[in-house]
KEVOKOL-364877 format. One record per residue (C-alpha): residue number from 1; x, y, z; residue in three letters. Coordinates in steps of 0.5 Angstrom, whole numbers, plus 500, padded with zeros to 3 digits. Example, Ala and Ser with C-alpha at 12.3 -4.5 7.8 and 13.67 -1.06 7.14 Angstrom:
% KEVOKOL-364877
@vofi=1 | east=525 | north=491 | up=516 | pafi=Ala
@vofi=2 | east=527 | north=498 | up=514 | pafi=Ser
//
This chain:
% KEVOKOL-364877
@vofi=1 | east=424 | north=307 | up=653 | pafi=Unk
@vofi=2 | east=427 | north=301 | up=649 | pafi=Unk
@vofi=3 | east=433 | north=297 | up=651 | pafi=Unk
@vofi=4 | east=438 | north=293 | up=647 | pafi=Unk
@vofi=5 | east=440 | north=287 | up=650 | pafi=Unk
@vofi=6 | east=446 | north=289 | up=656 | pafi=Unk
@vofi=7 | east=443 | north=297 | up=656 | pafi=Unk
@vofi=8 | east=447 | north=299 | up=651 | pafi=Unk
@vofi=9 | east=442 | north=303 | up=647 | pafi=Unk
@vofi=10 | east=436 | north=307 | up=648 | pafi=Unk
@vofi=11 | east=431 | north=308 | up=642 | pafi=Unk
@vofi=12 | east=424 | north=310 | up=641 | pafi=Unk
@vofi=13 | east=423 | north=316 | up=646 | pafi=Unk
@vofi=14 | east=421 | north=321 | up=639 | pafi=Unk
@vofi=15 | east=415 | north=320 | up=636 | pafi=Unk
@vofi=16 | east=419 | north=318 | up=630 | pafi=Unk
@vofi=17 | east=415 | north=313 | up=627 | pafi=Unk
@vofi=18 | east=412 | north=313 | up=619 | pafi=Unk
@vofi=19 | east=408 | north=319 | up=619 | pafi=Unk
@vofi=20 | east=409 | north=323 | up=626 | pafi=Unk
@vofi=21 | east=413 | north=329 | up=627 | pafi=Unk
@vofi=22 | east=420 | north=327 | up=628 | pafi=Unk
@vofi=23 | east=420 | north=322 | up=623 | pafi=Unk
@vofi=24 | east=417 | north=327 | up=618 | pafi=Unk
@vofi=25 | east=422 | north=334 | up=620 | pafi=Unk
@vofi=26 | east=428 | north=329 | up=619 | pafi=Unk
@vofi=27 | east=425 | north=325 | up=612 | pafi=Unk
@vofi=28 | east=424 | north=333 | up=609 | pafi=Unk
@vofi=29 | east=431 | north=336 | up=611 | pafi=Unk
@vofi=30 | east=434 | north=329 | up=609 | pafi=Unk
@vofi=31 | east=431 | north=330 | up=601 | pafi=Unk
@vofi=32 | east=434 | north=336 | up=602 | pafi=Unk
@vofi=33 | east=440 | north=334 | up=603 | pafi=Unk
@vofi=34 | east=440 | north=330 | up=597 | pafi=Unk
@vofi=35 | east=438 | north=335 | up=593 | pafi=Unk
@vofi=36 | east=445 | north=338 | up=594 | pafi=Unk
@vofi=37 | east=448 | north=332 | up=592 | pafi=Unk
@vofi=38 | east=450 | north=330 | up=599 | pafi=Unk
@vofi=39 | east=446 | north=325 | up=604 | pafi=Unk
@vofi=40 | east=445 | north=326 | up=611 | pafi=Unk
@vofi=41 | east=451 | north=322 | up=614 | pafi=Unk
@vofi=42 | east=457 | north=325 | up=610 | pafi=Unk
@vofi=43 | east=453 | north=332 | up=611 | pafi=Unk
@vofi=44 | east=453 | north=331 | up=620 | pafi=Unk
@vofi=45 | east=461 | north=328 | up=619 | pafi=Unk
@vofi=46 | east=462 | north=335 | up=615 | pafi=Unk
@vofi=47 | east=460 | north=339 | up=620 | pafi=Unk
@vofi=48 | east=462 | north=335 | up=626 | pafi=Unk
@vofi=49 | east=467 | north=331 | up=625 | pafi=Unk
@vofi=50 | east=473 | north=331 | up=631 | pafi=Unk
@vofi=51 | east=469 | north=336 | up=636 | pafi=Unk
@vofi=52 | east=466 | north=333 | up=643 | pafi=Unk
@vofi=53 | east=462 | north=337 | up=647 | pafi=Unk
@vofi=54 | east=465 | north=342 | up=652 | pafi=Unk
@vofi=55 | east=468 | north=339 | up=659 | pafi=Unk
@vofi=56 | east=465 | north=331 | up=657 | pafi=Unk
@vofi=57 | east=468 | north=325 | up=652 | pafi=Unk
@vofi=58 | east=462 | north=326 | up=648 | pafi=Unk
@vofi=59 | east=463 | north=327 | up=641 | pafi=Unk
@vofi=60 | east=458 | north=331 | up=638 | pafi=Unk
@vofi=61 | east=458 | north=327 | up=630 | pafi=Unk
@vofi=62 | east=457 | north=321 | up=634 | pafi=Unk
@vofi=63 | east=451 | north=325 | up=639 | pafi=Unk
@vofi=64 | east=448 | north=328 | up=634 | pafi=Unk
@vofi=65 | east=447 | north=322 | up=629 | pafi=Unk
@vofi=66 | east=444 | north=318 | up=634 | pafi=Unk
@vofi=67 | east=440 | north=324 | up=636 | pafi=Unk
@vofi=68 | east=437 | north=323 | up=628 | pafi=Unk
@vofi=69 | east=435 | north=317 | up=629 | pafi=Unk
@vofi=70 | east=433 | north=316 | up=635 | pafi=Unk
@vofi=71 | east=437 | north=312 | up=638 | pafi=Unk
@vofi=72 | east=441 | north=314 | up=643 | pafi=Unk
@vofi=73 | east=448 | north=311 | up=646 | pafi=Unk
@vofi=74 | east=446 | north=309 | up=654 | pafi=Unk
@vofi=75 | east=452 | north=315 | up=655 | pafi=Unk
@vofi=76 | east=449 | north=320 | up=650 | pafi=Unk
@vofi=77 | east=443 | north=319 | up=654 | pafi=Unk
@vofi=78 | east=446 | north=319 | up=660 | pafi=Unk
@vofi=79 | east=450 | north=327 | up=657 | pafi=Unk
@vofi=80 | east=443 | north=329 | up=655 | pafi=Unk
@vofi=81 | east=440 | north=327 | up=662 | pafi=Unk
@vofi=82 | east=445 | north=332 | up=665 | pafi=Unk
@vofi=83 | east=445 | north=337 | up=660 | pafi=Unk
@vofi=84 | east=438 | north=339 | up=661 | pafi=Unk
@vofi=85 | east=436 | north=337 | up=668 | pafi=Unk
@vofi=86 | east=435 | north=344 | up=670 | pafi=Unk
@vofi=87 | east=431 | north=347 | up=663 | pafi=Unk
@vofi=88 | east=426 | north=342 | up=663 | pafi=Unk
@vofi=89 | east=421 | north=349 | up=664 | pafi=Unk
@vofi=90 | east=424 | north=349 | up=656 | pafi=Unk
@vofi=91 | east=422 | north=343 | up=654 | pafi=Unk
@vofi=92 | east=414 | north=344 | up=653 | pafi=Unk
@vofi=93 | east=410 | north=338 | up=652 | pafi=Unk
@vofi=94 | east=417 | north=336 | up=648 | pafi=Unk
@vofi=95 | east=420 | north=330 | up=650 | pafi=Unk
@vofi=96 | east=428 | north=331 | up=652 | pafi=Unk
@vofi=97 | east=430 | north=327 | up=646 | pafi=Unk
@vofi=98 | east=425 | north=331 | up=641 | pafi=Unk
@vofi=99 | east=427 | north=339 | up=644 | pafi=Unk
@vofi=100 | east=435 | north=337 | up=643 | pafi=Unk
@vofi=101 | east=433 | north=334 | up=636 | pafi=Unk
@vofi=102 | east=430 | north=341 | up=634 | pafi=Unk
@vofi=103 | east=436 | north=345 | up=637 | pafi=Unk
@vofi=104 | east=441 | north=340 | up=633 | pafi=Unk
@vofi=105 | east=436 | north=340 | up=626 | pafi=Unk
@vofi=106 | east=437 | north=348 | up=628 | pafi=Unk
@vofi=107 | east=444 | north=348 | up=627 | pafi=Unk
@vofi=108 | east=444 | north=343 | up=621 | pafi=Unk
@vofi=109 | east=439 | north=348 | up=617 | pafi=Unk
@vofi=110 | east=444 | north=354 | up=619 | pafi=Unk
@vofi=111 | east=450 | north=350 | up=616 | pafi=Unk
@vofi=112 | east=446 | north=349 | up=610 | pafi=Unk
@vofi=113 | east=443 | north=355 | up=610 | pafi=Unk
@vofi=114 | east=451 | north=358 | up=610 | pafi=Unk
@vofi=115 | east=453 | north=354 | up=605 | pafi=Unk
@vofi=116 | east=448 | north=356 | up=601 | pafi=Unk
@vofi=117 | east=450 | north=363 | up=601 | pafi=Unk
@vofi=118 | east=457 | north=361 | up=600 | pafi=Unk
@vofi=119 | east=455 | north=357 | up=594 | pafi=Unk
@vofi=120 | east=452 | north=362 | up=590 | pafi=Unk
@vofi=121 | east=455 | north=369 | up=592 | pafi=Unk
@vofi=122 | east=461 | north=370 | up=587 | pafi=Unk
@vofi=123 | east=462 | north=377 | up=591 | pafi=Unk
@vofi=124 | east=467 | north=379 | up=596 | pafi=Unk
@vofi=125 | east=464 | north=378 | up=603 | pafi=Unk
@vofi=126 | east=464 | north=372 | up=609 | pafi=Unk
@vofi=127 | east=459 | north=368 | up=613 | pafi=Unk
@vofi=128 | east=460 | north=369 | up=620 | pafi=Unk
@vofi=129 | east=457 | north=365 | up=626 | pafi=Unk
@vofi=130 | east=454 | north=370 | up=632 | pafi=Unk
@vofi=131 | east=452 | north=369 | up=639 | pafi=Unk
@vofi=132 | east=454 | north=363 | up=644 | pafi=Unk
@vofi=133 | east=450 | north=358 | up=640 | pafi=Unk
@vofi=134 | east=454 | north=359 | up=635 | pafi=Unk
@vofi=135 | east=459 | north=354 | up=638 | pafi=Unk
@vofi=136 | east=455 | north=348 | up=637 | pafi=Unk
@vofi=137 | east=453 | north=347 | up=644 | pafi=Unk
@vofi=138 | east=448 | north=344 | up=649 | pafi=Unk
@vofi=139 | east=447 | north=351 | up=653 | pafi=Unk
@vofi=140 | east=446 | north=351 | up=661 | pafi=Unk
@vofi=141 | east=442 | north=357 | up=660 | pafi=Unk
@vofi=142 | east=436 | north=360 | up=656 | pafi=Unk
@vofi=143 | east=440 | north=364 | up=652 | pafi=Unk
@vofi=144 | east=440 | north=364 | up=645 | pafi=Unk
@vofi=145 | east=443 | north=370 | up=639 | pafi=Unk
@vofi=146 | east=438 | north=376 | up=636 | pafi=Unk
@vofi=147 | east=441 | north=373 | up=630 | pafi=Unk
@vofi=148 | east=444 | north=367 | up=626 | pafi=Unk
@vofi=149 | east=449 | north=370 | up=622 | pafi=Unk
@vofi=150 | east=451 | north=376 | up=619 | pafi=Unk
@vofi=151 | east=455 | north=377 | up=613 | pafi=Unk
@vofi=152 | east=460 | north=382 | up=613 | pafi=Unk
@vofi=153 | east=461 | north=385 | up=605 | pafi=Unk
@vofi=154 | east=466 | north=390 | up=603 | pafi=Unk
@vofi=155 | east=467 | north=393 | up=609 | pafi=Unk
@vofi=156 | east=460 | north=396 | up=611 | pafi=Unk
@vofi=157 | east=456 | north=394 | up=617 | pafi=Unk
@vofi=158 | east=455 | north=387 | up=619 | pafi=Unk
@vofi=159 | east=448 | north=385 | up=616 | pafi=Unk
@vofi=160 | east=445 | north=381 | up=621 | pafi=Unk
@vofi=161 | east=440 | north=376 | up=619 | pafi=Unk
@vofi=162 | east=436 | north=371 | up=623 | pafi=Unk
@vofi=163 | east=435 | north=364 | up=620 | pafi=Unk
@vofi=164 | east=428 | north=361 | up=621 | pafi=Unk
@vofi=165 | east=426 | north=354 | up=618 | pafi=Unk
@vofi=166 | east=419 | north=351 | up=618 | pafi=Unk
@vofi=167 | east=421 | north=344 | up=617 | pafi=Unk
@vofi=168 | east=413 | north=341 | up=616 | pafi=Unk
@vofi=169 | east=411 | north=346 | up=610 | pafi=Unk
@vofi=170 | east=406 | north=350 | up=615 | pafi=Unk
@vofi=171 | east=408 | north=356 | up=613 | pafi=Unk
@vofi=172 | east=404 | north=354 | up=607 | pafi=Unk
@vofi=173 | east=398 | north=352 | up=609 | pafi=Unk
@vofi=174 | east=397 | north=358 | up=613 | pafi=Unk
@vofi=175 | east=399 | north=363 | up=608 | pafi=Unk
@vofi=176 | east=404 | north=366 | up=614 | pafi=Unk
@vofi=177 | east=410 | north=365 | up=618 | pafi=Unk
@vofi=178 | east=409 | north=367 | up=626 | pafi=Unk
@vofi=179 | east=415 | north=371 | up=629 | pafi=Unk
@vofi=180 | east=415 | north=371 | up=636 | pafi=Unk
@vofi=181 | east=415 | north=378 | up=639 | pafi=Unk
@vofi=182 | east=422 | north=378 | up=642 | pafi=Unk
@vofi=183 | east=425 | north=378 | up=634 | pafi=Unk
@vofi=184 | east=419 | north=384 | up=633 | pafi=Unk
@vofi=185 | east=423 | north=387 | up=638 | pafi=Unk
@vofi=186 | east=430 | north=386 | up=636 | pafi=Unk
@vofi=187 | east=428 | north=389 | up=629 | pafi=Unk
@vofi=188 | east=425 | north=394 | up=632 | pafi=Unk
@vofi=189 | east=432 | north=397 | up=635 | pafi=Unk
@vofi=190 | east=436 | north=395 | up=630 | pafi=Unk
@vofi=191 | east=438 | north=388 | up=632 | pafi=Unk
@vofi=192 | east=436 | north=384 | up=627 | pafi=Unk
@vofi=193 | east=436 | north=386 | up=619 | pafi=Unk
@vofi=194 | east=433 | north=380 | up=615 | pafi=Unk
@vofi=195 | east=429 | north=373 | up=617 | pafi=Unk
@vofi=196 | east=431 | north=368 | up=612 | pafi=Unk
@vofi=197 | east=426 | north=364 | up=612 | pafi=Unk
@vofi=198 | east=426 | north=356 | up=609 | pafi=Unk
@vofi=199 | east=420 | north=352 | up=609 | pafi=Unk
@vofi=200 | east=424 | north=345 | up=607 | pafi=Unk
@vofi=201 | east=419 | north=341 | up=605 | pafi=Unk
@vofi=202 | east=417 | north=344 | up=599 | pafi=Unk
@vofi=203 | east=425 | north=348 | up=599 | pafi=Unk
@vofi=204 | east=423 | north=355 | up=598 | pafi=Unk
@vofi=205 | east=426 | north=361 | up=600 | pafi=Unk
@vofi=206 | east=422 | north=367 | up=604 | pafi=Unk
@vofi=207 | east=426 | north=373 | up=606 | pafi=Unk
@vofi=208 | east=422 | north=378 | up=611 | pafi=Unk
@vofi=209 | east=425 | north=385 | up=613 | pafi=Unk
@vofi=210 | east=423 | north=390 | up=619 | pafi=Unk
@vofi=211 | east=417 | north=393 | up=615 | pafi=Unk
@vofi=212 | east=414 | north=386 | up=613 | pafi=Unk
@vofi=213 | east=414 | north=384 | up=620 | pafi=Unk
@vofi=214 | east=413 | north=391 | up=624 | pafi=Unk
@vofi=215 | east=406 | north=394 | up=626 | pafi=Unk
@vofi=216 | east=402 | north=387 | up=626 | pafi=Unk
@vofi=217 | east=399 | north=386 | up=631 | pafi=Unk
@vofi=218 | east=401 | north=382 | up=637 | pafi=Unk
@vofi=219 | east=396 | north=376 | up=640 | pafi=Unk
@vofi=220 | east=398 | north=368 | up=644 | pafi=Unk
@vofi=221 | east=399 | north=363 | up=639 | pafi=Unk
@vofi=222 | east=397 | north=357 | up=642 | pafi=Unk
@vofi=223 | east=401 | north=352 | up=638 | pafi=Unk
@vofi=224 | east=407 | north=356 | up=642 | pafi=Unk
@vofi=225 | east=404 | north=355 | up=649 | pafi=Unk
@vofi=226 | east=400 | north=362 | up=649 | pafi=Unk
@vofi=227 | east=407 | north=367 | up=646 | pafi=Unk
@vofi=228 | east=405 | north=372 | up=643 | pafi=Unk
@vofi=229 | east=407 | north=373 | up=636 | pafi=Unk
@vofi=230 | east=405 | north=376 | up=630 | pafi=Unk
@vofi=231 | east=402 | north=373 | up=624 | pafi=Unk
@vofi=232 | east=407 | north=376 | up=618 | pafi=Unk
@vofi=233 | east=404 | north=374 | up=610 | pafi=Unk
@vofi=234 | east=408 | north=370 | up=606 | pafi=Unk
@vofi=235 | east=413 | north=374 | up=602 | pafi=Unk
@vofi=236 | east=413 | north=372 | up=595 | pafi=Unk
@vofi=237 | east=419 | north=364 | up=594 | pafi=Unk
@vofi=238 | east=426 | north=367 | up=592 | pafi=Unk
@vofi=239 | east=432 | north=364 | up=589 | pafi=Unk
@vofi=240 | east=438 | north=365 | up=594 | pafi=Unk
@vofi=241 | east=442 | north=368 | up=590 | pafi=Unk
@vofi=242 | east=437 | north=373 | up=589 | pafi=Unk
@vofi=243 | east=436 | north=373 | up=596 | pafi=Unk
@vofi=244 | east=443 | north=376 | up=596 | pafi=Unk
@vofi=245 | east=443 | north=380 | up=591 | pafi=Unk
@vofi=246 | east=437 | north=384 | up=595 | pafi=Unk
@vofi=247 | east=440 | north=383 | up=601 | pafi=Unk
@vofi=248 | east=448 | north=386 | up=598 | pafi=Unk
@vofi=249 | east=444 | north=391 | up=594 | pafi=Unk
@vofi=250 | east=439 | north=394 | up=600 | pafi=Unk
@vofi=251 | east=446 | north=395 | up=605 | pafi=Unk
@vofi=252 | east=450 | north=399 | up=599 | pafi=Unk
@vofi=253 | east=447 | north=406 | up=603 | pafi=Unk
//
């Protein structure tokens, strides 16, 4: 760790140097910001602005911008310490900093995926955010949602679709995105309807229904420490409009 002259900030904790992979995931969801008009400051302020953290004088516009950068307050770094002094098994080989800056880019890519959505739909239906994380929080507890969204419309069943980024461009190069086998589950029962998926290095959209992600075999992944996972084909690039349009016609039964 780094420090500026009288502890005021702590910097260089990620591998956020040129080329590593947190300086890449946040150059690559940066440019796509862009592409829609906006930079990534305004975009956090638009997203954030006058939200703290539950129980803590934190502002989550100010954690979150230092988070991107690496470059962190000595009380953020003092709130992050504490928020994750029990969930270190969660970390992987992840420093704290590195596993809160992929919860946080998580959040910024459902937003932008929600806006997205309410960008290109002229139809009657609403966005909603579901599951505790849905707050924006830093949780105690390993708990996350079976979906991201779901969209209501016209008054059918909720459509219940997990968000699913691949900020680094391996979808492509592997001609397959991995599913872990707990959303194979969620499927399975009903839980989950769609994975959209988005590889924004090269901004494409991908959508993945049950039978696509069904009845493939399970085996460890070793990039995901040993989790099983399937090895689902990468469905054929998509607007998201016609995402939607796919999406809105298949819940019409």
């Amino acid at each position: 760790m780094y420090m500026q002259s009288g502890e005021q900030e702590c910097w260089g904790i990620m591998r956020s140097e040129i080329g590593e992979a947190y300086f890449e995931k946040h150059r690559f969801f940066q440019d796509l910001i862009e592409q829609q008009g906006q930079d990534l400051t305004s975009f956090v302020h638009e997203v954030f602005e006058d939200q703290y953290f539950s129980e803590s004088d934190v502002k989550k516009v100010d954690f979150v911008t230092q988070i991107l950068v690496d470059k962190l307050s000595v009380k953020s770094w003092r709130f992050l310490r504490k928020k994750l002094r029990r969930l270190a098994y969660l970390t992987d080989r992840r420093h704290p900093e590195e596993y809160v800056f992929d919860i946080i880019l998580g959040w910024l890519t459902e937003e932008l995926v929600i806006n997205q959505i309410n960008d290109c739909s002229s139809q009657n239906l609403e966005v909603q955010r579901i599951g505790i994380d849905s707050e924006r929080e830093l949780l105690s507890l390993n708990i996350r949602a079976i979906a991201d969204i779901q969209i209501i419309h016209e008054g059918r069943d909720p459509i219940k679709i997990d968000i699913f980024a691949d900020h680094r461009g391996t979808w492509v190069s592997n001609g397959y995105m991995d599913l872990k086998k707990g959303k194979i589950k969620h499927f399975e029962q009903g839980k989950l309807d769609y994975v959209l998926g988005l590889d924004v290095e090269n901004v494409n959209w991908h959508l993945v229904d049950k039978a696509m992600a069904t009845g493939l075999k399970l085996s460890p992944n070793p990039a995901m420490g040993g989790t099983l996972t399937v090895q689902v084909p990468l469905p054929a690039t998509a607007t998201i409009a016609h995402i939607l349009d796919v999406i809105l016609m298949n819940n019409q039964g």
